[in-house]
Wavefront OBJ file of the C-alpha trace (Angstrom):
o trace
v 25.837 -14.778 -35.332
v 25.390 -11.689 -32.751
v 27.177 -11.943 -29.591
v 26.503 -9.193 -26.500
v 28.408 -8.318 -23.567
v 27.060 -5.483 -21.721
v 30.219 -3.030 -20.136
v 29.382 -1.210 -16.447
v 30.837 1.301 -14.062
v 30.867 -0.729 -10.741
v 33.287 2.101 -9.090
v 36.567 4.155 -9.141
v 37.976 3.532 -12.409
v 36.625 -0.515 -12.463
v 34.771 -1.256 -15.736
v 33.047 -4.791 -15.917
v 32.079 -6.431 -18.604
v 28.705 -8.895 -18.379
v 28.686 -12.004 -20.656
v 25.494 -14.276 -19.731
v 26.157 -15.290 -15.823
v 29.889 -14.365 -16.083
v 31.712 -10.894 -14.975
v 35.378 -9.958 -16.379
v 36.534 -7.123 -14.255
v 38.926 -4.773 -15.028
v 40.607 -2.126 -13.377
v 43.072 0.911 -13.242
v 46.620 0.088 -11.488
v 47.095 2.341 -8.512
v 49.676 4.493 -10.340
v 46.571 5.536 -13.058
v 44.374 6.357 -9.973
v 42.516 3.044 -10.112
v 42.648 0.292 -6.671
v 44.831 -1.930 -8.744
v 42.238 -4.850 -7.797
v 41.584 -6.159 -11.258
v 43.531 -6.317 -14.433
v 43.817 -3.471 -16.462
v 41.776 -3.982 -20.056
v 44.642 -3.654 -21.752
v 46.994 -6.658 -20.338
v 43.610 -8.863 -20.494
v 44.077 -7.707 -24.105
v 47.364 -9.238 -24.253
v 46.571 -12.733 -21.758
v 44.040 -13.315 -24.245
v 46.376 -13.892 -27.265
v 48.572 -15.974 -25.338
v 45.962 -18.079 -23.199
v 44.089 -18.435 -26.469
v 47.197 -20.192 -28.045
v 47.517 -21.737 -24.703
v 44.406 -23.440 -25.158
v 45.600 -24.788 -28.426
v 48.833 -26.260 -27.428
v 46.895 -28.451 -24.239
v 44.347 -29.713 -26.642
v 47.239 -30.811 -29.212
v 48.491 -32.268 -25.879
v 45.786 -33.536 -24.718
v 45.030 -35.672 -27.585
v 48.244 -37.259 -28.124
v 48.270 -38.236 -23.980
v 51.288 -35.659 -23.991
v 51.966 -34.353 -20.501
v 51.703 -30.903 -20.173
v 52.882 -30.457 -16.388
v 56.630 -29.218 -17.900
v 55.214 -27.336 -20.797
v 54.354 -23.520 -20.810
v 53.874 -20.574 -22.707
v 56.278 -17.309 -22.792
v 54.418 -14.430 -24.633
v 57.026 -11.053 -25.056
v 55.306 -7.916 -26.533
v 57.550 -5.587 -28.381
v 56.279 -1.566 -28.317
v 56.556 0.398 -30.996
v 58.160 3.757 -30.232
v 55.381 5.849 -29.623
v 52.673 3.404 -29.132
v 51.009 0.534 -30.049
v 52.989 -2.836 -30.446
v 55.454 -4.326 -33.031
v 55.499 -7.517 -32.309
v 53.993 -10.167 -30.188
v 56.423 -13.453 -29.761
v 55.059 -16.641 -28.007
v 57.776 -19.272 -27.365
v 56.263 -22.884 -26.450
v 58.851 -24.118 -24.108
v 58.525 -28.056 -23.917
v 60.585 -30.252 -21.675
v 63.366 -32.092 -22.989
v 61.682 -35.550 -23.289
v 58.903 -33.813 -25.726
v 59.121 -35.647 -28.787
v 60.504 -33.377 -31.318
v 58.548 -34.556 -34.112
v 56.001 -32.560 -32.955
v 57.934 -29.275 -32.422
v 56.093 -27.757 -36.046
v 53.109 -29.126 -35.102
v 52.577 -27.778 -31.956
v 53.923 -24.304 -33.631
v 51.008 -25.101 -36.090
v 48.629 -25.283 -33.407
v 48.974 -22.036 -31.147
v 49.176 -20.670 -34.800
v 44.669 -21.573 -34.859
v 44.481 -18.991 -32.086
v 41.449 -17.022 -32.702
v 42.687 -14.008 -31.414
v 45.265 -14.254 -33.529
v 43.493 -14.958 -36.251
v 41.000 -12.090 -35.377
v 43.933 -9.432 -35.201
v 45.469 -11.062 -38.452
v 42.137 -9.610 -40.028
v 41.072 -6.650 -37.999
v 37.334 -6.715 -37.961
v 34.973 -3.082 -38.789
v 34.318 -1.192 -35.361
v 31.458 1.297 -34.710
v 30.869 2.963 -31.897
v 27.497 5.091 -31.359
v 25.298 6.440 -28.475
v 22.176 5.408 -28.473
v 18.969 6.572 -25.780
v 18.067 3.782 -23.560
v 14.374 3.508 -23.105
v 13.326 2.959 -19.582
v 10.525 1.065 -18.937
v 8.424 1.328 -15.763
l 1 2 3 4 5 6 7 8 9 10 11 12 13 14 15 16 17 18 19 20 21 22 23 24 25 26 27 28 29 30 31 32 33 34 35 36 37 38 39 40 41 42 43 44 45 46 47 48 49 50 51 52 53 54 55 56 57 58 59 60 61 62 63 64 65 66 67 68 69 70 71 72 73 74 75 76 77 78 79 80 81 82 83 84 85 86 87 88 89 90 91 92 93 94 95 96 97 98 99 100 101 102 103 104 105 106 107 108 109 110 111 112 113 114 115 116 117 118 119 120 121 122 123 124 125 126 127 128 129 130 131 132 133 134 135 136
């Protein structure tokens, strides 16, 4: 299975990226001489691990008819001196009427992240240039 999203300059230092009918925009903060209007690619980067385990903790929720109105997600990123990160840590904080039998559980699920998953085995990259052929 092949997947496309097709990445464009609409301005400044904005880069979209096209998927079907939907635009993810992205932007420079101020301070990197972007307008600061979108996020940078980076943090959407990081809101995708923990909105991806997110999504994994409602649905767990979901099916048991657990409220989730009290329940949220803290993700802290560690840095590694120089670059890069050490560590990503999501806490799940649940209220305290959340049954605790299903503290592991719900640990389990944010665990089926695909993100996570995805980083846990880094996949091949290649990156070319290739001539666009213009028709018309």
């Amino acid at each position: 299975m092949t997947s496309e999203m097709t990445i464009s300059f609409p301005g400044n230092l904005k880069v979209d990226a096209g998927m079907g009918n939907r635009v993810i925009r992205t932007d420079q903060s101020e301070l990197s001489g972007g307008d600061g209007s979108a996020p940078e690619p980076f943090s959407l980067f990081l809101a995708s691990i923990g909105t991806c385990a997110g999504i994994y903790v409602l649905r767990f929720c979901q099916v048991r008819n657990i409220p989730t109105d009290d329940i949220r997600l803290v993700q802290r990123v560690i840095s590694r001196e120089g670059g890069g990160i050490d560590k990503v840590e999501i806490d799940i904080e649940v209220p305290p009427d959340f049954p605790s039998k299903y503290h592991k559980s719900l640990v389990r699920a944010a665990n089926q992240c695909a993100v996570k998953k995805v980083i846990e085995n880094p996949p091949e990259f290649e990156t070319r240039t290739v001539q666009r052929t213009i028709i018309g």
